[in-house]
C-alpha positions as CSV (number, residue, x, y, z in Angstrom):
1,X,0.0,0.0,0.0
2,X,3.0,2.4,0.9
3,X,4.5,1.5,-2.6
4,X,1.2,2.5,-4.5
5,X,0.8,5.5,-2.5
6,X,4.3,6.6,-3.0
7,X,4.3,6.2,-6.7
8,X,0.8,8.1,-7.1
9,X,2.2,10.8,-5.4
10,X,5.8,10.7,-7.4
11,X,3.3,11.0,-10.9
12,X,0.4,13.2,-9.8
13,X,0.9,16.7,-9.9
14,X,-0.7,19.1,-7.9
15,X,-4.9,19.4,-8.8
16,X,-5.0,16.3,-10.2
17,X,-7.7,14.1,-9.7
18,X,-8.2,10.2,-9.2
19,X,-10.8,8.1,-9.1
20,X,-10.2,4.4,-8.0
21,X,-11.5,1.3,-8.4
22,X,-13.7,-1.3,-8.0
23,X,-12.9,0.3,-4.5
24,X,-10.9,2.7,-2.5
25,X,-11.3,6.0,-1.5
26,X,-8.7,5.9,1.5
27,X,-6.2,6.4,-1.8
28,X,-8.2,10.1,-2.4
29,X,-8.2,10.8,1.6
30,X,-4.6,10.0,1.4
31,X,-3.1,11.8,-1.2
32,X,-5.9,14.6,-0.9
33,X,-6.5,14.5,-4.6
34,X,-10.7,14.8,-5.7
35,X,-12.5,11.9,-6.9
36,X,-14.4,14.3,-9.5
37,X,-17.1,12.1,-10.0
38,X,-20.0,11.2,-7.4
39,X,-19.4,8.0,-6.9
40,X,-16.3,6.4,-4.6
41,X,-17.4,2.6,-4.7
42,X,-17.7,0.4,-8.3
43,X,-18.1,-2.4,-6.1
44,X,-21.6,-4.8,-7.4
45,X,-24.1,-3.1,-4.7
46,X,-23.1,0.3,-6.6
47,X,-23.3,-0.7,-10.7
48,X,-26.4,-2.2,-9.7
49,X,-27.8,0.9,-7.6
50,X,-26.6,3.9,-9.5
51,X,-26.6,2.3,-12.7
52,X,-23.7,1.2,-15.2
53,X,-24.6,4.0,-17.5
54,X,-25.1,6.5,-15.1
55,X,-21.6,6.1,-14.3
56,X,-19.7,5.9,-17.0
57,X,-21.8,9.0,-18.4
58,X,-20.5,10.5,-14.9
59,X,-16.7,10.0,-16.2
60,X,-17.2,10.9,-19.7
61,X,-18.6,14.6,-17.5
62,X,-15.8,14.9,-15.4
63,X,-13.3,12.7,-16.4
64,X,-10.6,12.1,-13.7
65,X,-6.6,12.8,-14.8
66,X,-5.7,9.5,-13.2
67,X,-7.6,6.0,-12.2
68,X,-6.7,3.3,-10.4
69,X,-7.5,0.2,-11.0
70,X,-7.2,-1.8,-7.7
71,X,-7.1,-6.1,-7.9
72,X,-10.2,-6.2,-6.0
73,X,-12.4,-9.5,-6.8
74,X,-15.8,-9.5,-5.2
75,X,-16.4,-13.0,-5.2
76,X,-18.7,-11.9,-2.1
77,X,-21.6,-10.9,-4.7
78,X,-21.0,-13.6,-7.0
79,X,-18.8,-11.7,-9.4
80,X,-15.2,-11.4,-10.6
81,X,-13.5,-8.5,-11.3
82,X,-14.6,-4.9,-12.6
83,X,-14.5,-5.3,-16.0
84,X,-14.5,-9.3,-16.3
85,X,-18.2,-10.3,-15.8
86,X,-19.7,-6.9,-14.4
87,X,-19.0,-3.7,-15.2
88,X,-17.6,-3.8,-18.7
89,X,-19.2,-0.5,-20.2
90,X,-17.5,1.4,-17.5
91,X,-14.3,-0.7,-17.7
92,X,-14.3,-0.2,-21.8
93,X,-14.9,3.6,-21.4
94,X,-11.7,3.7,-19.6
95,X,-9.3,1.4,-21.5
96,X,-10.8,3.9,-24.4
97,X,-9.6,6.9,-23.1
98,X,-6.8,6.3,-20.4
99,X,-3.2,4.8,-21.3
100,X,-1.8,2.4,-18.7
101,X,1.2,4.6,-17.2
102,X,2.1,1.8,-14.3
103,X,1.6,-1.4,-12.6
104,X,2.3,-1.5,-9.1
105,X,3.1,-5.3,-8.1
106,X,1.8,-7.2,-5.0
107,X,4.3,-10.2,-4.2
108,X,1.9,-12.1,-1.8
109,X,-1.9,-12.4,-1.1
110,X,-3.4,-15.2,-0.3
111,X,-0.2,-16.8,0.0
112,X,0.8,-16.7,-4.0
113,X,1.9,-14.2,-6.4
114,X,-0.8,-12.0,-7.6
115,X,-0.2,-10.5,-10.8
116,X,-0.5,-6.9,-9.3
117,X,-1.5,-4.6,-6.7
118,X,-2.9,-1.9,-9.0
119,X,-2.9,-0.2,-12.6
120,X,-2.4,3.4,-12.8
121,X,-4.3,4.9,-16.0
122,X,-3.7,8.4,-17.1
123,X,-6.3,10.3,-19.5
């Protein structure tokens, strides 16, 4: 977590704005950069909820400098990852219009390798 906080913070500049996900709004709190869109959780409960549209129509508004794509499965709701089997509209808005600047690496969870921590994406 200090290694993904310390390279957002070597890459962001000043004003910038982030928006992470599936989850993870301790990462704005932290660095103190704005989430510009209304929604801090892409979790199941919250495509379902607020609508898939709705927010990706939110990002294509106020589309944040940087996202960050966080290995969160949510095998609790019966799903994979963001992107794999639910939210895939908002998941292709972003690989549409953000370039993958870095991968930040997670050596152990669950006891194994995991094939990273998180993707940083830059508009």
């Amino acid at each position: 977590f200090v290694t993904l906080l310390d390279r957002i913070r070597h890459l962001a500049a000043p004003g910038d704005t982030v928006a992470v996900l599936p989850e993870g709004v301790m990462l704005n709190y932290l660095l103190r950069l704005e989430n510009p869109t209304p929604y801090v959780n892409f979790m199941p409960p919250e495509v379902i909820l607020f609508g898939e549209d709705r927010m990706r129509t939110a990002f294509a508004a106020r589309p944040p400098v940087w996202i960050v794509l966080i290995n969160r499965p949510a095998n609790e709701y019966g799903y994979r990852f963001l992107g794999d089997d639910y939210g895939r509209s908002v998941m292709g808005w972003v690989e549409a219009h953000y370039v993958v600047v870095d991968r930040v690496l997670e050596w152990r969870h669950l006891n194994r390798a995991a094939p990273f921590a998180a993707i940083l994406h830059r508009r």
